[in-house]
Kinemage of the C-alpha trace (Angstrom):
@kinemage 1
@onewidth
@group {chain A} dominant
@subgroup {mainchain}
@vectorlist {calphas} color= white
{ca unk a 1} P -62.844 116.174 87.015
{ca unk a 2} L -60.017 113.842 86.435
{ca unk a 3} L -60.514 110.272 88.554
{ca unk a 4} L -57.090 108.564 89.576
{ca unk a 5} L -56.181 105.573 90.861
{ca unk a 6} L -52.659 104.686 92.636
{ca unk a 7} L -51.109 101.747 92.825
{ca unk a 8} L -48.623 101.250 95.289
{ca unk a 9} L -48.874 103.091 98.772
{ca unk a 10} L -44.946 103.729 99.305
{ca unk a 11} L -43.294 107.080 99.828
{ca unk a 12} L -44.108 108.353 96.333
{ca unk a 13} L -48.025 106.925 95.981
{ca unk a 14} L -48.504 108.115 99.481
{ca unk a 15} L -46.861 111.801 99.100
{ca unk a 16} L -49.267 111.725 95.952
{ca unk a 17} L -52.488 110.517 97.262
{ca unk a 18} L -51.978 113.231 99.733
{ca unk a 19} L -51.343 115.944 97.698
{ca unk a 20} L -54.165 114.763 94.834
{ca unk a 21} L -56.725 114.422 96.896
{ca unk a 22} L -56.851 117.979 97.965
{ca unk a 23} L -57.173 119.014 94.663
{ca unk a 24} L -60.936 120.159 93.681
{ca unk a 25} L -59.919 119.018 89.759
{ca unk a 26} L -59.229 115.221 91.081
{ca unk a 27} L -61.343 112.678 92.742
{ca unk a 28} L -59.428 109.670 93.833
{ca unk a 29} L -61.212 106.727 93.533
{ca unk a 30} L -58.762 103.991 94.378
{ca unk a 31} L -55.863 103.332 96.345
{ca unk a 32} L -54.110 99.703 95.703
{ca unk a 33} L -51.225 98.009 98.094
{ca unk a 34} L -50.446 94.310 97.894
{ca unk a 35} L -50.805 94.570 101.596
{ca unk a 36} L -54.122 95.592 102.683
{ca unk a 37} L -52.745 95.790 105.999
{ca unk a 38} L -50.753 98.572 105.475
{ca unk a 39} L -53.826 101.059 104.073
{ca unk a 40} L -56.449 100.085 106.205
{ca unk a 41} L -55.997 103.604 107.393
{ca unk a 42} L -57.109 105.159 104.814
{ca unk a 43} L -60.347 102.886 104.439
{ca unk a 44} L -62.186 106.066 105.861
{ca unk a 45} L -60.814 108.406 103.032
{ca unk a 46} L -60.783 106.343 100.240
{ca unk a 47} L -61.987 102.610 98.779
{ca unk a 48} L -58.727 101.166 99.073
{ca unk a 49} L -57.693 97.531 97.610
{ca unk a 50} L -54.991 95.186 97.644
{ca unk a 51} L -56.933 93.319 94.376
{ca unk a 52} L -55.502 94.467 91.169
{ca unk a 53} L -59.241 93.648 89.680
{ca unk a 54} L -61.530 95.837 92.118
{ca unk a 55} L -59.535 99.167 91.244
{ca unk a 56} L -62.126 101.402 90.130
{ca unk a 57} L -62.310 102.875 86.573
{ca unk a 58} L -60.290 106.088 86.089
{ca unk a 59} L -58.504 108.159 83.389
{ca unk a 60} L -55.213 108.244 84.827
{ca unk a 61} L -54.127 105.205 86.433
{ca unk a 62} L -50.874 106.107 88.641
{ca unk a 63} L -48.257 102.715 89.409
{ca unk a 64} L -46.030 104.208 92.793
{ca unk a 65} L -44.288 100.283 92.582
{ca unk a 66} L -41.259 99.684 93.069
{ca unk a 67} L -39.042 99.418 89.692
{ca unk a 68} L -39.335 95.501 89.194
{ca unk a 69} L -43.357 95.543 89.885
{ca unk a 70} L -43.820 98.371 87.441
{ca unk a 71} L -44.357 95.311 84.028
{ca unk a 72} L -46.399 92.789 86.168
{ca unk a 73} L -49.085 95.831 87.444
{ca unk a 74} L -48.784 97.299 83.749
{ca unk a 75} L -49.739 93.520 82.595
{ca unk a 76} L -52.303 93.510 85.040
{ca unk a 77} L -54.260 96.741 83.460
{ca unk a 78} L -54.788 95.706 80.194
{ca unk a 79} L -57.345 96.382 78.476
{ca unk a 80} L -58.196 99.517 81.199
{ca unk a 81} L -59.520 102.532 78.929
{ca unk a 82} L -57.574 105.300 81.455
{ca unk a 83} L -53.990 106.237 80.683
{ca unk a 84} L -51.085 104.161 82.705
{ca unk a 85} L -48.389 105.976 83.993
{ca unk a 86} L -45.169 105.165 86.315
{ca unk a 87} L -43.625 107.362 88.572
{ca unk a 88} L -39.937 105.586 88.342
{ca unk a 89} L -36.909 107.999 87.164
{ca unk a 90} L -34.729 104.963 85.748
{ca unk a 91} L -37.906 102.838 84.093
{ca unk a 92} L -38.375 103.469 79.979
{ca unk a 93} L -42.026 104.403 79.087
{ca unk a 94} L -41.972 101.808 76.448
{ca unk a 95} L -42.569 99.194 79.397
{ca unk a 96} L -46.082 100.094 79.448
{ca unk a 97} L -46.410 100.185 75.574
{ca unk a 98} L -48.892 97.325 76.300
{ca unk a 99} L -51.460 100.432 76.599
{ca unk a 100} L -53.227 102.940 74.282
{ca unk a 101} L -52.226 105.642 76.472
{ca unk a 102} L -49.245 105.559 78.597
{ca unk a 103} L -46.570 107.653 80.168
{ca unk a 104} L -44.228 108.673 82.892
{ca unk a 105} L -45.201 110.931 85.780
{ca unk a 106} L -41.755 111.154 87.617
{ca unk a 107} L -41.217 113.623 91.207
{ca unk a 108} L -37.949 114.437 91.772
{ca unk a 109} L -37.503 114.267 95.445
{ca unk a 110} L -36.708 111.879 98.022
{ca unk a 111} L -40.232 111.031 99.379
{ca unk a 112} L -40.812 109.254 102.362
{ca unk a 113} L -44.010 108.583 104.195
{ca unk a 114} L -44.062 109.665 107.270
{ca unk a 115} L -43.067 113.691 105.982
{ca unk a 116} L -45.233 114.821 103.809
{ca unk a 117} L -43.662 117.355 100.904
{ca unk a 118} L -44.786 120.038 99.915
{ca unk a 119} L -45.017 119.296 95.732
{ca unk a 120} L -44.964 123.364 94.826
{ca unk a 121} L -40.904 122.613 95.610
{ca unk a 122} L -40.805 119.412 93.725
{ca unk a 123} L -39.823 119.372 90.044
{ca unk a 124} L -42.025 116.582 88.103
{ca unk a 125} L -40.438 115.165 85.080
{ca unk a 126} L -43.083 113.841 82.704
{ca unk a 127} L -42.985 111.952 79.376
{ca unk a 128} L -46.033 110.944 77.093
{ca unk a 129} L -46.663 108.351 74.351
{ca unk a 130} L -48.039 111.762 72.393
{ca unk a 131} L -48.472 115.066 72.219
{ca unk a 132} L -51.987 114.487 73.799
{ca unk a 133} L -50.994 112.487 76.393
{ca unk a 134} L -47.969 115.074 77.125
{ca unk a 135} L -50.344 118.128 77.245
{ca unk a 136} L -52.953 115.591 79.856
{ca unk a 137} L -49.316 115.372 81.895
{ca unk a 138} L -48.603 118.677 82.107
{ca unk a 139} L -52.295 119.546 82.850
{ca unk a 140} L -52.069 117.213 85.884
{ca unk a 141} L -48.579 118.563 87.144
{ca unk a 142} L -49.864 122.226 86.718
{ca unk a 143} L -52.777 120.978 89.472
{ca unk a 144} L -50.411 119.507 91.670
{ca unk a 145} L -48.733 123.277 91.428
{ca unk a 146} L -45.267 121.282 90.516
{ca unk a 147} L -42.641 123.032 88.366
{ca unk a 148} L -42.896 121.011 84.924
{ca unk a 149} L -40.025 119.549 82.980
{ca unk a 150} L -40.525 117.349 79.907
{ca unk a 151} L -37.759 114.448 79.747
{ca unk a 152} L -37.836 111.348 77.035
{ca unk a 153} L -36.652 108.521 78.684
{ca unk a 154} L -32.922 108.589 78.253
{ca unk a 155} L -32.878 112.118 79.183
{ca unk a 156} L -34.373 110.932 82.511
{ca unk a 157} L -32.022 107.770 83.205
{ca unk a 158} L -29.362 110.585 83.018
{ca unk a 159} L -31.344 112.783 85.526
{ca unk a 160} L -31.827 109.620 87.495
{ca unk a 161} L -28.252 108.745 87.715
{ca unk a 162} L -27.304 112.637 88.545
{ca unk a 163} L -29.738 112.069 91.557
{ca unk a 164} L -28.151 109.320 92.771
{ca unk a 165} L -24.401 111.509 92.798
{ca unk a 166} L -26.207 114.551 93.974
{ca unk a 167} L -27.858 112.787 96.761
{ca unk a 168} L -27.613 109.157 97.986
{ca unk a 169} L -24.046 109.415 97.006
{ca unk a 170} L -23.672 112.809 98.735
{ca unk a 171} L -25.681 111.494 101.730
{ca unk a 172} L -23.787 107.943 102.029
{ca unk a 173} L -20.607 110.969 102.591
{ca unk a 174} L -22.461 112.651 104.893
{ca unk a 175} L -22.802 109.023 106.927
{ca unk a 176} L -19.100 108.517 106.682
{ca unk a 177} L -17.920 112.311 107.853
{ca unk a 178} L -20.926 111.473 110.977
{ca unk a 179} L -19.180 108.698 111.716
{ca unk a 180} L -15.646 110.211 112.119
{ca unk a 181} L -17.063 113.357 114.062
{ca unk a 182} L -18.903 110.748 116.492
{ca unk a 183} L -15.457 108.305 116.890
{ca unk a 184} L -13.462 111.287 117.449
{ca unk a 185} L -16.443 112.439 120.658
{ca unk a 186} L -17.100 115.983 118.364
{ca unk a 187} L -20.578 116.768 117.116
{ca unk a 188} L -21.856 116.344 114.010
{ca unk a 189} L -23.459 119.082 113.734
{ca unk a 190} L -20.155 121.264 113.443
{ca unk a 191} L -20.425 120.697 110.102
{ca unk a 192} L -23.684 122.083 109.167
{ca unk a 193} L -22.523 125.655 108.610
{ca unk a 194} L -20.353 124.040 105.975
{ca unk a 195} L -22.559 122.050 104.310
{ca unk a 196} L -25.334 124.854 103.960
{ca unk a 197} L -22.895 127.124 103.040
{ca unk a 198} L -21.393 124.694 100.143
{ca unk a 199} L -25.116 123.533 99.144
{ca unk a 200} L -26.027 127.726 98.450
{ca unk a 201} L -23.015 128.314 96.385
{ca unk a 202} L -24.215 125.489 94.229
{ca unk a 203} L -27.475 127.488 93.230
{ca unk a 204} L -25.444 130.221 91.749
{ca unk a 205} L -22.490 128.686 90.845
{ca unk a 206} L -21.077 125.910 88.591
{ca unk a 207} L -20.028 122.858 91.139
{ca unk a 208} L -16.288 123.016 89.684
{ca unk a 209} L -16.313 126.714 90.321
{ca unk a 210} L -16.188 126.816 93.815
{ca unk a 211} L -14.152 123.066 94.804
{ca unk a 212} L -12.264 123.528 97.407
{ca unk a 213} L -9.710 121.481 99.876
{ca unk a 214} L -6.513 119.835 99.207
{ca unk a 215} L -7.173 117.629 96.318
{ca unk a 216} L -7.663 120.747 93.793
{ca unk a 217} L -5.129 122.800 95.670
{ca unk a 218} L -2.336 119.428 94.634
{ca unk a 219} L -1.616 119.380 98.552
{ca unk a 220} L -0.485 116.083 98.810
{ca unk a 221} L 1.321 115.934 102.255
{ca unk a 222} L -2.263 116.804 103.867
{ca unk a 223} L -3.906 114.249 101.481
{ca unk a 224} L -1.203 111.676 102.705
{ca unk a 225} L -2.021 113.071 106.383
{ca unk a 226} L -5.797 112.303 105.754
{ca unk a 227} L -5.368 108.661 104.299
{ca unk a 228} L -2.801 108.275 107.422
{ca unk a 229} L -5.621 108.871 109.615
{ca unk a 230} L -8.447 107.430 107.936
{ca unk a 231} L -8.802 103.233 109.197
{ca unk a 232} L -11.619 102.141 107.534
{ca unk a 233} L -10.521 100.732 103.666
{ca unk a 234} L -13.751 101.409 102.070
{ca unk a 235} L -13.381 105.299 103.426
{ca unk a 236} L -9.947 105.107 102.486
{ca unk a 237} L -10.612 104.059 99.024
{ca unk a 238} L -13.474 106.238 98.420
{ca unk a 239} L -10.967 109.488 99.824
{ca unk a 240} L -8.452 108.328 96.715
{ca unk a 241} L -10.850 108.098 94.142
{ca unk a 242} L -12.794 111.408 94.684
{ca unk a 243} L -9.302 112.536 95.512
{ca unk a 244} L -8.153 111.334 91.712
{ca unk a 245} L -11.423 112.585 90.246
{ca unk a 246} L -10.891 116.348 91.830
{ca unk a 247} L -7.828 116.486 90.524
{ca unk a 248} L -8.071 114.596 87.091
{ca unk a 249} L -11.275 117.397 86.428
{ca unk a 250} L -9.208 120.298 87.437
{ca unk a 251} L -5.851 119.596 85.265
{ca unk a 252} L -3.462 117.785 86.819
């Protein structure tokens, strides 16, 4: 049986305590926050701490942090016997180089609390300090029943950055198009046949495949329309350069 500890009770230590400790092959045996406060509802699952020194010995020692806390919590396992992993996509796993064993045990989802995912549909992106550490990795993700990928670290800064375009950029869009539908009194949810329909082309298609709208079509006197009509100068500027970029990618 593998024992794990997390450290850090956000969306991604959370979704993971909840997932692990299902799991006949894992026994959880701590769960750290800073703020005790904030896991005292677990106290009746699992011996939960908010000091760093009281987490219980394991072999796999799992820091949920945020990126900046990631060195200080590394710091404060020395000399732990387990192997020290972080779950951040844009953190190197040379930051925890402190360690005998270390790695990176990285979900690729947008995890929040209060909706619990479902990791069978979550890719897991995982990098070792050596071959044994990768295979102890990949034995852990397997249990989880997560697809497997292994990244180095650059490879997953890029993957971290294509996140950010594929989704917080994509959803920050999605925020600007709600606002227009909702200042113009027309639903938001108009839009939703579009977007699923756009979202299940990209699963069997390359993205520049299937562009569409006036930017790749060069109609400019609906483009000048749009920027007419458009009043905020953040929107407008942010139509002009994806505007530019469609274009500039398809041959001018």
């Amino acid at each position: 049986m593998i024992k794990i500890s997390i450290i850090g009770a956000g969306n991604v230590g959370i979704n993971l305590f909840e997932t692990l400790r299902k799991k006949k092959e894992v026994k959880i045996v701590s769960l750290f926050n800073r703020s005790l406060e904030k896991i005292l509802s677990y106290k009746d699952k699992i011996f939960i701490t908010n000091n760093i020194d009281e987490i219980k010995k394991s072999d796999i020692y799992i820091i949920s942090t945020n990126d900046e806390s990631i060195e200080k919590i590394s710091n404060d396992l020395r000399g732990r016997d387990g192997m020290v992993v972080h779950t951040s996509g844009s953190t190197e796993m040379k930051i925890l180089s402190i360690h005998k064993n270390f790695g990176v045990l990285y979900p690729l989802q947008t995890l929040t609390k209060d909706k619990l995912f479902d990791f069978k549909k979550i890719p897991i992106c995982v990098e070792g300090n050596n071959d044994i550490n990768d295979k102890k990795l990949e034995k852990l993700v397997k249990i989880i029943g997560s697809k497997y990928y292994q990244l180095d670290s650059e490879q997953r800064l890029a993957l971290h950055v294509s996140a950010v375009f594929a989704c917080n950029f994509t959803n920050y869009l999605f925020s600007v198009a709600y606002d227009i539908c909702t200042e113009n009194k027309m639903p938001f949810e108009i839009l939703f046949p579009l977007i699923r329909e756009t979202l299940e082309k990209i699963e069997i298609n390359k993205p520049s495949k299937i562009q569409t709208g006036p930017a790749i079509r060069k109609d400019i006197n609906t483009i000048k329309k749009h920027l007419n009509f458009i009043k905020s100068k953040n929107s407008k500027k942010i139509y002009s350069i994806l505007t530019d970029g469609i274009i500039e990618k398809n041959g001018k």
